[in-house]
C-alpha positions in Angstrom: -3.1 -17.7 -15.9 -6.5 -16.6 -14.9 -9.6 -17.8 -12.9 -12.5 -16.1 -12.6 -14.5 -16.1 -9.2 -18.1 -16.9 -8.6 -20.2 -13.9 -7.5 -23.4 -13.5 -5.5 -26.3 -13.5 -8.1 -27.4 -11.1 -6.2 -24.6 -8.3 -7.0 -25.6 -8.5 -11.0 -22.2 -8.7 -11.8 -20.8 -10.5 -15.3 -18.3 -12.8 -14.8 -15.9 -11.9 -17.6 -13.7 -15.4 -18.8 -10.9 -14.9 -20.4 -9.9 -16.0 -23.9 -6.7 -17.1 -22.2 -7.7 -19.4 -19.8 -4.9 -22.0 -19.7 -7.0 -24.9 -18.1 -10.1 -26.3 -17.5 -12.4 -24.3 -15.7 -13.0 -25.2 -11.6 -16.0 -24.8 -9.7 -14.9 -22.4 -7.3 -16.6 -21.5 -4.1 -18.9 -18.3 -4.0 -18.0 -15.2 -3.0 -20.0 -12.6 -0.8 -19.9 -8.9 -0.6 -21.8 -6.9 2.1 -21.4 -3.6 3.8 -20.3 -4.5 7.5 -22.6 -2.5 9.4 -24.6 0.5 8.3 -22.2 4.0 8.3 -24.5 5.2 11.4 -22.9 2.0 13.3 -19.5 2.4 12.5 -17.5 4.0 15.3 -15.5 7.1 14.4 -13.1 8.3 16.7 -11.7 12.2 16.0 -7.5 12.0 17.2 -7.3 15.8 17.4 -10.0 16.0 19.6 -8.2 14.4 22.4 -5.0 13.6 24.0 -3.7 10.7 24.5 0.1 11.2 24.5 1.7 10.3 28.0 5.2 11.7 26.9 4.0 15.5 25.7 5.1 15.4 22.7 4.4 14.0 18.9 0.9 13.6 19.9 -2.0 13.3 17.4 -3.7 16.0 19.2 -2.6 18.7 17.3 -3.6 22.6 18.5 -6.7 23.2 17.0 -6.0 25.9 15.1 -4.0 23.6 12.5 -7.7 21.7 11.8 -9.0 24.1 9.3 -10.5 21.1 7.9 -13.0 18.8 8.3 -12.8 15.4 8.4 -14.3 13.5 5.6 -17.9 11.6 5.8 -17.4 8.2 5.5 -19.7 7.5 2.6 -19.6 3.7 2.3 -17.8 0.8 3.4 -18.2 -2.9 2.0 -16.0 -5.8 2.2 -15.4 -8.8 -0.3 -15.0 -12.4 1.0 -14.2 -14.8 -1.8 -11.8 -17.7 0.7 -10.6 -17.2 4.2 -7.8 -14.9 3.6 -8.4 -12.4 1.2 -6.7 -8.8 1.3 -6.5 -5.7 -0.7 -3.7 -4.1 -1.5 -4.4 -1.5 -4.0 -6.9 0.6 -5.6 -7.6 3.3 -7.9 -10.7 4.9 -8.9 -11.6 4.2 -12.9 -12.4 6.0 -15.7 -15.8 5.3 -15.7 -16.7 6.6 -12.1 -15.9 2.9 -10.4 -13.0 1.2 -8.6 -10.6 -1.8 -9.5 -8.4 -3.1 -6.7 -5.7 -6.0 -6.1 -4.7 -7.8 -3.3 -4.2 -12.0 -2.7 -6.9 -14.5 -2.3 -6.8 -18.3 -1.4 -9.9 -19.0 -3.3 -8.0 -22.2 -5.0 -6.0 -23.5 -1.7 -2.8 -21.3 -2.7 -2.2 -18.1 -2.9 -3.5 -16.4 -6.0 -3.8 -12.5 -6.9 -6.9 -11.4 -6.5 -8.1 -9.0 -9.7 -11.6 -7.1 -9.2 -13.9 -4.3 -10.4 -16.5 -2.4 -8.6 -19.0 0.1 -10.0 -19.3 3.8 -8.4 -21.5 2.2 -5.5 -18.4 -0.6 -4.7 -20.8 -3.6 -6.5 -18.5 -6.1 -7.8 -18.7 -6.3 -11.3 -16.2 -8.7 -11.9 -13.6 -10.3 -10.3 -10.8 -13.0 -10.9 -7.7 -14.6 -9.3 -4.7 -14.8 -11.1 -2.2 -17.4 -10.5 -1.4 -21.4 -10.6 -0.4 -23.6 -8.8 2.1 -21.5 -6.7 1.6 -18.6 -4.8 0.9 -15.7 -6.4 0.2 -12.1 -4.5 -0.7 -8.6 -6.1 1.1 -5.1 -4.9 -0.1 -2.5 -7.4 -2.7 -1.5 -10.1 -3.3 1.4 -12.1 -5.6 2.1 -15.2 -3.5 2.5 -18.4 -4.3 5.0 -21.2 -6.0 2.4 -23.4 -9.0 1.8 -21.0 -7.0 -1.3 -19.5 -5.1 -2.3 -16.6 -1.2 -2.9 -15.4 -0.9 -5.5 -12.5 2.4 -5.3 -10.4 2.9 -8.3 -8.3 5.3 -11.4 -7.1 5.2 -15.3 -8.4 6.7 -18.2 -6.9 6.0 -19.8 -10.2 9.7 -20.5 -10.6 10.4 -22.0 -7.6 11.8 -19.0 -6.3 9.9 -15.2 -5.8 9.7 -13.5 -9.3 8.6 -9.6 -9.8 5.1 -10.4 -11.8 3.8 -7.9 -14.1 0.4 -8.3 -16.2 -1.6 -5.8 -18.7 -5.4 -6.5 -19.3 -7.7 -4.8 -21.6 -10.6 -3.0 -20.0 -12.5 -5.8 -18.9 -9.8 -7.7 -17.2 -8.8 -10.5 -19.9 -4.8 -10.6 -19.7 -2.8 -9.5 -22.6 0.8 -9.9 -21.7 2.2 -11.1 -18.3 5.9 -11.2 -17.6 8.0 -12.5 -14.3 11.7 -11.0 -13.5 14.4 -12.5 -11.5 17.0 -15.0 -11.3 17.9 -17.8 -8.8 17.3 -15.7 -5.8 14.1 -14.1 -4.6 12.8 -10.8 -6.2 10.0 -9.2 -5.1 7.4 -6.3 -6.4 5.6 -4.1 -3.1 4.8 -1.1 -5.1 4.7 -0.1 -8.7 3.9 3.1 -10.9 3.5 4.2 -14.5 6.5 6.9 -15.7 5.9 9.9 -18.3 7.1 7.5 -21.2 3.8 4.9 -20.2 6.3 2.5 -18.8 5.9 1.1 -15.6 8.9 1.3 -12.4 8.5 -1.7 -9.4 10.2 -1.2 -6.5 10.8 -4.3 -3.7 13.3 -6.5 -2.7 15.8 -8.5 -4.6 17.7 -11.6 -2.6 21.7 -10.9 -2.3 24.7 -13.1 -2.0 23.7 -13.9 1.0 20.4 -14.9 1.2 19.2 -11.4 2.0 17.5 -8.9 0.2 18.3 -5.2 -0.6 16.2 -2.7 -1.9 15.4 -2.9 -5.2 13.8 -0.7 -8.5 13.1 -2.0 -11.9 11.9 -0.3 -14.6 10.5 -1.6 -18.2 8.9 0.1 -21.0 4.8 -0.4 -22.1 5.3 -3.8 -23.2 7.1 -4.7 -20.1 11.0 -5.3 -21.6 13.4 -4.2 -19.4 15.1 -1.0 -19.2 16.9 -1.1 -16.4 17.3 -1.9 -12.9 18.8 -0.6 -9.7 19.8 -2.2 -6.0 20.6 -0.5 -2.5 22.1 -2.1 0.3 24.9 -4.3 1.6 26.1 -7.7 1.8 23.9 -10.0 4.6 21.8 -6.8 5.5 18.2 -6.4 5.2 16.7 -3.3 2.7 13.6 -2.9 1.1 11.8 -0.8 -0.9 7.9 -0.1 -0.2 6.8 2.7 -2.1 7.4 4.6 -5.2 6.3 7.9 -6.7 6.9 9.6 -10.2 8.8 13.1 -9.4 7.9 15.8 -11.9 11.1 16.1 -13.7 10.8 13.1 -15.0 12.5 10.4 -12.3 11.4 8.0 -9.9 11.8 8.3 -5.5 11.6 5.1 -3.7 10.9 4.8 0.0 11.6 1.6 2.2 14.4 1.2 4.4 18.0 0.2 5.2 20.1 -1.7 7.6 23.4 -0.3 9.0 25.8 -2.2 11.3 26.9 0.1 13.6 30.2 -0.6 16.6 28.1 0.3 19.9 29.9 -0.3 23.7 30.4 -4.2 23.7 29.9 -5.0 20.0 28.0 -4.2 17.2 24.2 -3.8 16.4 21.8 -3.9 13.0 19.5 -1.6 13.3 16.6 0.0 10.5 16.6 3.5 9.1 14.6 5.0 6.5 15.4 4.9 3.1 14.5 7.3 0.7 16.5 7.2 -2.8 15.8 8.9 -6.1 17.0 8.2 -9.7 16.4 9.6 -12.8 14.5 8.8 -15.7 17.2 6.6 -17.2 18.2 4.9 -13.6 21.1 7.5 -13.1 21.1 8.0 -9.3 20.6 11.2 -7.7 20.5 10.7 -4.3 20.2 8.5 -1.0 18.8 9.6 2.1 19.1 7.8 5.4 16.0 8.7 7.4 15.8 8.6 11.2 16.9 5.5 13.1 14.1 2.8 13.7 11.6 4.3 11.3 10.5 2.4 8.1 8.2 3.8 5.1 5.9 2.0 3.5 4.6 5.2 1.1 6.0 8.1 -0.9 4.1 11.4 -3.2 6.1 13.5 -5.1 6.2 17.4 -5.4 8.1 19.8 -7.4 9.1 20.8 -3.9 10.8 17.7 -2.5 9.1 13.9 -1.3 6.8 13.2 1.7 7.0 9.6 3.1 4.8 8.0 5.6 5.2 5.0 7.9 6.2 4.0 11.2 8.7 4.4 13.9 10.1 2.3 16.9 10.8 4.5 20.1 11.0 1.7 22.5 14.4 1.9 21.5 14.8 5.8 22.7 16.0 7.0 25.9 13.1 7.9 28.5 10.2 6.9 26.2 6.9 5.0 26.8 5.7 4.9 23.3 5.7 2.2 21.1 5.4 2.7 17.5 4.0 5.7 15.9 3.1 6.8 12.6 6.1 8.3 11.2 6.2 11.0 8.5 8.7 12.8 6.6 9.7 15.8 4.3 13.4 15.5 2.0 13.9 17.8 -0.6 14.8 17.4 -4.6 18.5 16.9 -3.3 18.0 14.5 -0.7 18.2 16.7 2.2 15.9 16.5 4.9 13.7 18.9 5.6 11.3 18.0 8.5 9.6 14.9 10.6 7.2 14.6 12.6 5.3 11.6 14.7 1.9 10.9 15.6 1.1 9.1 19.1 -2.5 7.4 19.7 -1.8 4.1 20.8 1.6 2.2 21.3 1.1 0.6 17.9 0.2 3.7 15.1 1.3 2.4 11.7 1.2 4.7 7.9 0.9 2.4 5.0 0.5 5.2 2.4 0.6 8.6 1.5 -1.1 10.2 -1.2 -0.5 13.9 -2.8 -4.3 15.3 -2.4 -6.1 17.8 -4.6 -5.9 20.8 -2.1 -2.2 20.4 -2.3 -1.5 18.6 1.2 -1.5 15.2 1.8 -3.3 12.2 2.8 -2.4 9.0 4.8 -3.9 5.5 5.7 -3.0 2.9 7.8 -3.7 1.6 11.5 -4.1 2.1 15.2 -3.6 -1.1 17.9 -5.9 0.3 20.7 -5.8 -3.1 22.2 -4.2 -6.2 21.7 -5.6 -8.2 18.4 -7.4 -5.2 17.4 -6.8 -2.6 15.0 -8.9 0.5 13.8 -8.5 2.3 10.5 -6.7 5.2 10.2 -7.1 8.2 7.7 -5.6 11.5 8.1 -4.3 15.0 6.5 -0.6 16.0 7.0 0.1 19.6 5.3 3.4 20.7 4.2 5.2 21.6 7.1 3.5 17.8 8.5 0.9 19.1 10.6 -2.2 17.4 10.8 -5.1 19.1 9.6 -7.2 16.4 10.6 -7.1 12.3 11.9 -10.0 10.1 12.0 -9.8 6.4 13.5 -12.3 4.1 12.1 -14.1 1.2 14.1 -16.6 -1.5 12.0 -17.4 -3.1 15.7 -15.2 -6.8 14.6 -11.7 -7.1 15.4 -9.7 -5.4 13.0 -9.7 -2.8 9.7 -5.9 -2.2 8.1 -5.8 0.4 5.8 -2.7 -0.7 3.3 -3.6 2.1 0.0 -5.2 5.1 -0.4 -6.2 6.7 -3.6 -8.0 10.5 -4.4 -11.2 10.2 -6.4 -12.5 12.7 -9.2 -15.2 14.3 -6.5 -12.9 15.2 -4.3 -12.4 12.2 -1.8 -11.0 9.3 -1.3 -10.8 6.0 -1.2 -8.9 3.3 0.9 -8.7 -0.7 0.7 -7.0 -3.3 3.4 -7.6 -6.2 5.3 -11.2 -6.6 7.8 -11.0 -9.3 10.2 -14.7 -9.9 11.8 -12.9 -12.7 14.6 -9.7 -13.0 15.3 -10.0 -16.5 16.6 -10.4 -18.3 12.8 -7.5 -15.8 11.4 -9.7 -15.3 8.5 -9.8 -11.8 6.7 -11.4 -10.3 3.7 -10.6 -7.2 1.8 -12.4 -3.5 2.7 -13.1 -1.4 0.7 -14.1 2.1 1.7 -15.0 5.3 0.0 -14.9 8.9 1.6 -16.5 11.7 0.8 -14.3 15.3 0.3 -13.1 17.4 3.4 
């Protein structure tokens, strides 16, 4: 099901309506895309400059030495308001110089997955929500070899959450959408396409017992299903957040696990990272267990093992002050781990992804709490032994910018979507969309 959303005159952008439009056509409310404040304005704050780590250790401000690059110029930034709540969630840069991105959008009342193209200057060109009249959010997109586009996402059209999977030709119109699941609740957080041009989704599928474990499905090009895989136990929480394509040919998927563990008086629950890879025809090959209270929301792929980004909870750990920091770590092709390492800005520093990037290190988004109700952008380069080379905060002047995906772009740089909140007191967000220039 697809509606299209108004745009601004103003933008010069085409509304493209779909062939397969299975209802009448609403009058939906306009939408509005402007650059928050000019790139002179926005506030950008350089994390190896300074130190802020009380505990003298796993601080952002790496030595010096280790920053042999330079941080990339932010070369526009430009949000998208189309309801109250709208927020990206992925983007990739297309093969005609411009951008298309995913994310939700409450346009229609509900939920609906929100479906949009910019040009090489982030103009909206067109944009649509997808759904009916359940909710409906988008996790993934990437361009396909024919021009068009694959849409990972989850549907509650059933009455329960369904995996949601959609290809579009090059201007958006829907050619095939599918939902997976069964009684319980599946969901899709991250999706790629494999060497064969099928796709693999990685989330959460609902147990026995009303919880989820982690979960990877793969289909072939016209979205039947190949197989499927699940990891966890019985009445325990696990989830998969990220997935990357290994070179030989397999798939690594990064989340995390729960482990009930006998501790002096009882027993406990508590999250470790989960890093698993299978091969190309599901076979598993290994499962890590990652350190305790970390969780990662991102994964790239070498021929030399996978890095994974995301958090970590240290109020937990003996004689610690820090909150959560961004959390990053190195396991090789057999599942053995090779390295971590944690950042410390604030007492609430979160990864959301992690990226392979051109120069053969790697790049992360996500978010730094400096304050209560407010977050700042974060974009930085890790290298291979998980230094960073270089960590930038960025501050629009409003309450909050969440980077959730970061993708490389053909001149070198990179871009990033997420969530901008202007005021925090209306809990209304729309999605940012930010492009950076090559370090």
């Amino acid at each position: 099901m697809k509606k299209s959303i108004p745009v601004l005159s103003s933008l010069a952008a085409a509304l493209l309506l779909s062939s397969q439009v299975a209802f009448a056509h609403e009058s939906l409310p306009e939408a509005s895309s402007q650059v928050p404040v000019k790139n002179a304005e926005v506030k950008v704050t350089n994390l190896l400059s300074q130190n802020k780590n009380v505990d003298g250790k796993n601080s952002l401000s790496t030595p010096q030495s280790l920053a042999s690059l330079v941080p990339p110029v932010l070369q526009k930034g430009t949000t998208f308001n189309f309801s109250q709540r709208d927020f990206g969630e992925s983007v990739v840069q297309t093969s005609d110089g411009g951008y298309v991105f995913v994310g939700s959008t409450t346009v229609n009342g509900n939920e609906d997955i929100l479906f949009a193209k910019t040009d090489a200057s982030l103009a909206l060109q067109w944009a649509y929500a997808l759904g009916g009249p359940a909710e409906e959010t988008g996790a993934e997109v990437r361009q396909t070899s024919d021009g068009g586009y694959i849409i990972a996402g989850t549907s509650n059209a059933s009455g329960s959450k369904d995996i949601y999977l959609a290809k579009t030709d090059a201007n958006g119109a829907i050619q095939w959408a599918k939902t997976y699941g069964g009684p319980g609740q599946e969901e899709a957080a991250a999706m790629e396409i494999g060497h064969d041009g099928g796709y693999v989704i990685v989330g959460a599928k609902g147990d026995s017992q009303f919880t989820t474990d982690a979960y990877m499905l793969k289909v072939d090009a016209s979205g039947n299903v190949q197989w499927s895989r699940t990891y966890g136990q019985e009445n325990l929480e696990d989830r998969f957040y990220g997935v990357s394509v290994t070179p030989d040919g397999g798939y690594v998927g990064a989340g995390y696990k729960t482990i009930k563990q006998t501790i002096p008086g009882g027993t406990e629950q508590a999250m470790y990272g989960l890093m698993a890879k299978v091969s190309g025809s599901g076979a598993p090959v290994f499962e890590s267990t990652l350190d305790k209270y970390s969780m990662l929301k991102g994964v790239a792929a070498t021929s030399s093992g996978y890095v994974a980004a995301g958090s970590i909870n240290n109020f937990g750990q003996p004689n610690s002050s820090q909150g959560y920091n961004i959390f990053v770590t190195k396991v090789g092709t057999t599942g053995a781990k090779l390295w971590t390492n944690q950042f410390h800005s604030t007492n609430g520093d979160f990864a959301n992804d992690v990226k392979a990037a051109k120069d053969g290190n790697y790049i992360v988004t996500g978010l730094t709490s400096p304050q209560v109700g407010k977050e700042d952008l974060v974009l930085m380069k890790i290298n291979n032994a998980g230094n960073a080379l270089w960590s930038n905060t960025y501050d629009f002047g409003n309450t909050g910018e969440i980077g959730k995906r970061v993708a490389t772009t053909n001149d070198g740089g990179y871009v990033v979507t997420g969530s901008f909140q202007a005021d925090s007191s209306n809990g209304n967000y729309d999605v940012l969309l930010a492009k950076f220039g090559s370090d």
